[in-house]
Structures are given as structure tokens and as C-alpha cells.
N, C-alpha and C positions, 0 to 999 in steps of 0.2 A: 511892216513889222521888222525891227532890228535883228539882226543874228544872233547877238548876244542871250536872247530870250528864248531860243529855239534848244539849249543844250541840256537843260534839266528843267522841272517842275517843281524843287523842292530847293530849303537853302535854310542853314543851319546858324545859331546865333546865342544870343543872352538875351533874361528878362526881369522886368522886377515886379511880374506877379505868377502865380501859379494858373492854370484852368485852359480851357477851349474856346476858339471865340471864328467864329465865321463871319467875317467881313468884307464888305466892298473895297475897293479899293480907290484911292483921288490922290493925284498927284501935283493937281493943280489947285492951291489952297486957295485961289481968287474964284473960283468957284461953289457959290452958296448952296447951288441945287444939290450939292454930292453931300452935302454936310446934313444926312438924315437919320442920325444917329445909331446908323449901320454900319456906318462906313467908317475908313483907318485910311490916314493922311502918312504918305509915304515920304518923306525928309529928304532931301540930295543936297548937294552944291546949290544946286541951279534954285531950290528957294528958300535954301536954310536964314537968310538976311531975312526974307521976308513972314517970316512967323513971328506968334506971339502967343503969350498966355493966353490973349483974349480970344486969338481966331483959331484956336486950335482947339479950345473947349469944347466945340459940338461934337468934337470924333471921339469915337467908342476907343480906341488904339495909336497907336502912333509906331512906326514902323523906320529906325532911323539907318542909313545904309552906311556901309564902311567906309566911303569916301566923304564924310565928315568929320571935320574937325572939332567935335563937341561931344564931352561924355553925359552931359547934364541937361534936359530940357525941361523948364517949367513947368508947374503943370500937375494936372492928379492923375493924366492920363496912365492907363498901361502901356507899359513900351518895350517895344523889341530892338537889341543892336544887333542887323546881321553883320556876320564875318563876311559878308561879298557884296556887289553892287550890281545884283540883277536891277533889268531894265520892266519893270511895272508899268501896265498904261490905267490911264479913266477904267472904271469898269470891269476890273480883274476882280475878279473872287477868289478869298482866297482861307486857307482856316489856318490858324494863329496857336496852334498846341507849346504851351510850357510847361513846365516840372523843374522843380529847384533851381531854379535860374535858368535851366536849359531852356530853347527855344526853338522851333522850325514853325519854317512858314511852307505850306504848302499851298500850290496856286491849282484852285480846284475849277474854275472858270477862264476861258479869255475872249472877250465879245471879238476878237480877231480871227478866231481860230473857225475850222470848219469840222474840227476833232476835237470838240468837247464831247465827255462823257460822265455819266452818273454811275460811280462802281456800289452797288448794291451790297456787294459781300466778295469777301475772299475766295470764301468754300466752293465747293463742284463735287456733286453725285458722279463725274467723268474722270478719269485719270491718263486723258491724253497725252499720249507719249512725246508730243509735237508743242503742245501748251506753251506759251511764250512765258508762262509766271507760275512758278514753284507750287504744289500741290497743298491743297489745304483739304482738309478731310470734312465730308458734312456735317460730324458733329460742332464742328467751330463757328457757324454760322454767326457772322459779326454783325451784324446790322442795328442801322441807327435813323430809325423812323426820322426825326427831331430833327437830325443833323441834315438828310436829305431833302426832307422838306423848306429847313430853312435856305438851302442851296436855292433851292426853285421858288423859292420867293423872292430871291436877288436878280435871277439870271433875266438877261435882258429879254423884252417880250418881242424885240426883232431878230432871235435867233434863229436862221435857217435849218441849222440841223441839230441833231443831240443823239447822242447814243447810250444805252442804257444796258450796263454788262456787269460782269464781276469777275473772277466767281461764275457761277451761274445764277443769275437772278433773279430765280423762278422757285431758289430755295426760300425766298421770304416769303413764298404762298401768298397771302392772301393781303398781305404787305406789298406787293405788288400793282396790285389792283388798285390801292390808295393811291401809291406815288404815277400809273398811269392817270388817276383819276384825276390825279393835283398837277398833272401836266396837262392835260386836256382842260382844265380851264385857267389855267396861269399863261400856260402856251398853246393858244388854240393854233397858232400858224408854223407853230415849227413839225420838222418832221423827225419822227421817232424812227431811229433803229435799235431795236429789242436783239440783243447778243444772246441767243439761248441754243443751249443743246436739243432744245425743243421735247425730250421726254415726257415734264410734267403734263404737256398738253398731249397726253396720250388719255390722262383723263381729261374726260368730256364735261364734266362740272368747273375743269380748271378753264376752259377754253370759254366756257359758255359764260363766268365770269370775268373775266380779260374781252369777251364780246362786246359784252354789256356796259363797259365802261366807253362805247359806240367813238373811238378815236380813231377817225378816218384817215388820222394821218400817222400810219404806226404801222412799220415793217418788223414783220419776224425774221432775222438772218439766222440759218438754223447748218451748223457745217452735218454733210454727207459725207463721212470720209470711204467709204465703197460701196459697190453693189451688192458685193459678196457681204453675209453678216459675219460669215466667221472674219473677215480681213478688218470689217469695222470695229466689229469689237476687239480685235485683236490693239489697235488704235488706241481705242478708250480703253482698254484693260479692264471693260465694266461685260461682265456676260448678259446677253440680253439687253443690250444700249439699243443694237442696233432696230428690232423689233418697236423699241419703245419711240424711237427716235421716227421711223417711217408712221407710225399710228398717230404720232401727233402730228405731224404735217399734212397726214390725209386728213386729221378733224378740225385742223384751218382751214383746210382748203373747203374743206365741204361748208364751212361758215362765212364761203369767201373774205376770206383773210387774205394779205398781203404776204407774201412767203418766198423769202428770196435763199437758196440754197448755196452754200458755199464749201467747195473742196478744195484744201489747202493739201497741196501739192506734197507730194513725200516719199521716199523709195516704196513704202510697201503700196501706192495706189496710181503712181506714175505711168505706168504701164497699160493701164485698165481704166484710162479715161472716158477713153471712145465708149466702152463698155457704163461706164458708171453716166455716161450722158445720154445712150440709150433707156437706160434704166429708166432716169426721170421723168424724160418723151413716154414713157409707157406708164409709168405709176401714177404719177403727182402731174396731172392734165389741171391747167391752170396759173400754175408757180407763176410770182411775178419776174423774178427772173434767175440767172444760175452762173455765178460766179467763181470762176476760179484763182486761187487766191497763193502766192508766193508764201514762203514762209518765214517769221521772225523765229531767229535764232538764239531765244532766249531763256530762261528758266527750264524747263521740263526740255525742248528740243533743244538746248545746250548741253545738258546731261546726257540726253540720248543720240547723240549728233552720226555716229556711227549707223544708230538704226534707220535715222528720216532723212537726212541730207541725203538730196541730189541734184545732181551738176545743170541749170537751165538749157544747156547745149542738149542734153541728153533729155528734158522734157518735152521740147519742141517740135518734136511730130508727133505726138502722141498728144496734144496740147490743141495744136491744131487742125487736126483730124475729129477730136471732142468738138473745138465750138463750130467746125463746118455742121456737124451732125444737128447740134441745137440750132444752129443759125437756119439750115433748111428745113426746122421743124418749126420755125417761126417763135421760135422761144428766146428773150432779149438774152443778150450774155455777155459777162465783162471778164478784164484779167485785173487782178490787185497785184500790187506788192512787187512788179516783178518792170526790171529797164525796159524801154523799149528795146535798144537793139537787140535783145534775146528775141524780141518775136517781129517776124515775117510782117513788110511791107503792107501787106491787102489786110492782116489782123492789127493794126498800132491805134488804130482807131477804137478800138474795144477796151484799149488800156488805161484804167484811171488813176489819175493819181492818188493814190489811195493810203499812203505812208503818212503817219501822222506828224504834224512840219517840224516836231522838237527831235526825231527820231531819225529824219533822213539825212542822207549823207551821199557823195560821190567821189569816185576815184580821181586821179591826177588826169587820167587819159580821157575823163568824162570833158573837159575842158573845150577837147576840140570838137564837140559833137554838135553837129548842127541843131538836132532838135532836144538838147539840154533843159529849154525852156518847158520843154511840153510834155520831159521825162518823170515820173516821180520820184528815183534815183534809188537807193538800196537803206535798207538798213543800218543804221550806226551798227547795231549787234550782226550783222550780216556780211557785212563789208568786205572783212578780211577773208571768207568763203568768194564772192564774187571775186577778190581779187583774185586769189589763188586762179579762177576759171577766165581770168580776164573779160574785157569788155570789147566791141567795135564800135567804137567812136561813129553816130551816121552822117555820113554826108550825101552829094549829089552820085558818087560813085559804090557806095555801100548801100543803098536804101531796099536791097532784097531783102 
């Protein structure tokens, strides 16, 4: 994958029709099989010679980049000029929204990537203090059957993974159920991670529907942010999260369901790991497994940066004192989001790369570090917090 495609998702331009159009992406016009009338032929240098009226007729779109020298292409086609020369491959999805000329292309797919995901909605019943994207109130509930469906009728059927999040997106009720249903036979072989605060399935009617839709291969990631309810809810700033949040994970597990728990790290629960990792050992017998998880410093935990940021130096016994406690409960357990060298030798193995690839980013000092390769590095929105605390490069003399 080129770098140039790893810095945004989106990219801004002109058009000469109005509306919405979700499409595949081909960038190689000698190619018949992509031309199935889905799909939008992306223009560059490299085969602007080689087009024509005729062989550009099957595409729904036409997409032509900055670094062409042509304002005019033949043609009844709709067409996009963007202002930039992002790098498209075969197989990108992507949606096409114009108004009065205006135009953005947003890339909603990439058969390359291992962080794809399905955003269901804005909204959130939670008002996480920590939230990486700016709160949107449940009345707002955006959703777009149509639109999501047609996404999963493009995406490739050799997709390993797919993540399914918003928002929280478990406020489309019973719309959820369809778009599990319409991935369970579109994508019988990929595997689903379900991003939810997991409340809804405190009712039992909600769970026993999401059951029923029998997709075996569908994790619920559901974040725990304490033991304590008052500190949880103190987190979500929703009274009563926490209550509802524990009942739905005990009425997955009782339907053995797939339930993987995730506590994102933060001043008020940093301290109380060991404790919050007991907790689970004792409640939730089962869980597939129990992740903890660095944090993006972005939207909501940008605003409250004061209240959640805390230094990795200062997580790290408290960090690993937690996954000792799961590890000898026989309970799997990982670390996201977070360098290796913040954590200790005998736990690097537990670290995954977990930073989605358009978003990661490393210091100047990351350079000389041995095992850079196997790092999954920090946050673009994080960065300048890491640097502040500096990093230790590992080598064969640093590797404690």
C-alpha cells in the first residue's frame, strides 16, 4: 500500500451533476471485468492517452485527479475533478456526494486494509468523556438502510475482517439485525466486530434477535470502563450505563455469544485495573476475551484532555499487574493502541497492532528502534502527548 493513501479518507473537488452515488472503484480501464456498471473509472497520467468515448461508456462515474491536464472528457458520464491526487487502487469503494458543483469523494472501502468498517449512525445513548468523535445526541439518529446495504453488496466476499460501529449501532434496533443478516449471507467468511456499548442488549428480546440471525462469526466488543458504577458512569455521564451495560453482557454470555471487553485506559480508571480485571474473573465467566486498549485523542477526549489523559509511563504497573491477573485466570488478553516500548519485555507479545493504517504515525526517535516493524506506532491525534512523554527506542540493550 502506498503512504500517500494512508493520510485521509476523504478529498474535496467539483462536479457537473448533483446527487449520491456509491461506487466501485477501476483504475485500470483494460480491464472488462470491473466495468459492471457499478463501478467509476479513475483518470491519471498514467492512462489518461488511453481512454475513449467508447471504453468509458460502461462506468457509472468518472473520477478525474489533479494531475491532468484536461478540463473536458467526452462522454455522458458524471464526473468528478478533484483538487488532489490521492492514490485509488482496483476495488476501493467509495461514495461520490455532490451539490452545486461541489463534490467529495469519500473512500468507504479498501480490499487492502484490515480496518474497514460499517458506521451505522452518528448518535450514542453514551456521552463518553474519552469518545474519539464529537457527541451526537440520540435524537439525531442518521441512518441509511439503502446506502449500507448497497456498500455490502460491493465489498469484496474475501474480506477477512469488518467492523461494525457508529455512533452506537444498536440505536438502529431492528435495522441492525437486517444489515447483520445481509452480512451473514453476502459475507459468510468474514468476521464481524460489533462496536457497541452493549446496553441495548440488556433486553433480552434484543439479544435473542441478533441470536437468531445465527452468525457465527460476529464478536461483540463492548468497552468496561470500571468496576465501580459510580466511576463508569461517571465516564459515560449516562446514570445507570453501568447497570445496563453489565446485564447485557451477562445475556450474551448466557446465549454464548462471542464478548470481547475492552477498557480504554484513562486517569479516572488507570489505577483500578487490577481491580476492574478481578471484577471480570468473577462476573462475566466466559468472555472471549479482555482488551485493553490506549487511547485516541480525539473529539470528546480532545476536549476533555485534562480529565482522561495519562502518561503510559505512569499506566504500566497497574497495566501489567491487570493482564498478570487474567493471564492466570486463563482469560486471552491484548493491549491496543499503545508502543511497544511502553510495555515490559515478557507482555510485547500481547500487543497488537491495532491503530487503523491511515491514522498511525511515529516519532523521529521511533527510527532507531529495533522492533519498529512490529510496533503499531501512536496516533496521528496522539502523537504530540507521546512526544511530550518521550519514547525508548528498543534495542538488544533496552528490551526490559
Amino acid at each position: 500500500m502506498k503512504s500517500d493513501r494512508l493520510k485521509k479518507l476523504f478529498f474535496s473537488g467539483v462536479s457537473n451533476f448533483n446527487g449520491d452515488l456509491i461506487l466501485k472503484i477501476s483504475v485500470n480501464n483494460s480491464d472488462v471485468s470491473l466495468r459492471s456498471g457499478e463501478n467509476c473509472l479513475v483518470i491519471s497520467n498514467k492512462n489518461f492517452d488511453t481512454i475513449s468515448e467508447d471504453n468509458i461508456s460502461a462506468y457509472k462515474a468518472l473520477i478525474i485527479l489533479n494531475e491532468v491536464n484536461a478540463k473536458e472528457v467526452k462522454g455522458n458520464n458524471k464526473i468528478v475533478f478533484l483538487n488532489e491526487n490521492p492514490v485509488f487502487n482496483d476495488g476501493d469503494i467509495v461514495e461520490i456526494i455532490c451539490c452545486d458543483k461541489k463534490a467529495k469523494v469519500v473512500v468507504l472501502y479498501r480490499p487492502d486494509s484490515d480496518d474497514n468498517t460499517l458506521v451505522m449512525t452518528s448518535a450514542c445513548n453514551n456521552k463518553c468523556i474519552m469518545c474519539p468523535e464529537p457527541i451526537v445526541r440520540e435524537s439525531s439518529v442518521n441512518f441509511n438502510l439503502n446506502m449500507i446495504s448497497k456498500l455490502i453488496s460491493l465489498i469484496d466476499k474475501k474480506t477477512l475482517n469488518l467492523g461494525i460501529t457508529g455512533g452506537e449501532p444498536t440505536l438502529i434496533k431492528q435495522d441492525l439485525v437486517k444489515i447483520l443478516s445481509l452480512c451473514r449471507k453476502r459475507l459468510p467468511n468474514t468476521q464481524l466486530s460489533l462496536i457497541t456499548n452493549g446496553r441495548m442488549f440488556s433486553y433480552k428480546s434484543f439479544v435473542d434477535a441478533v441470536k437468531n440471525v445465527n452468525n457465527k462469526r460476529l464478536l461483540f466488543c463492548i468497552p468496561l470502563n470500571s468496576h465501580d458504577e459510580k466511576i463508569h458512569d461517571e465516564i459515560t455521564e449516562v446514570k445507570g450505563s453501568f447497570l445496563e451495560t453489565c446485564n447485557g453482557i451477562k445475556n450474551l454470555l448466557s446465549e454464548s455469544q462471542l464478548v470481547e471487553l475492552r477498557i480504554v485506559i484513562q486517569k479516572k480508571n488507570y489505577r483500578d485495573l487490577e481491580k476492574i480485571a478481578n471484577f471480570i474473573i468473577n462476573n462475566f465467566f466466559g468472555v472471549y476475551r479482555v482488551v485493553f486498549i490506549g487511547m485516541e485523542v480525539s473529539g470528546m477526549a480532545r476536549f476533555n484532555i485534562k480529565n482522561v489523559w495519562v502518561k503510559y509511563d505512569e499506566v504500566k504497573a497497574s497495566l501489567e499487574k491487570a493482564l498478570i491477573l487474567l493471564l492466570d485466570s486463563g482469560v486471552k488478553t491484548n493491549v491496543f493502541n499503545i508502543p511497544l516500548c511502553k510495555i515490559s519485555l515478557p507482555f510485547r507479545r500481547l500487543v497488537a497492532n491495532s491503530i487503523s493504517d491511515y491514522k498511525i504515525r511515529f516519532l523521529s526517535d521511533c527510527e532507531n528502534c529495533s522492533e519498529k516493524k512490529l510496533c503499531g506506532g501512536c496516533f496521528v491525534s496522539t502523537i504530540d502527548l507521546i512526544k511530550k512523554e518521550g519514547v525508548k527506542p528498543i534495542n538488544e540493550t533496552t528490551s526490559i
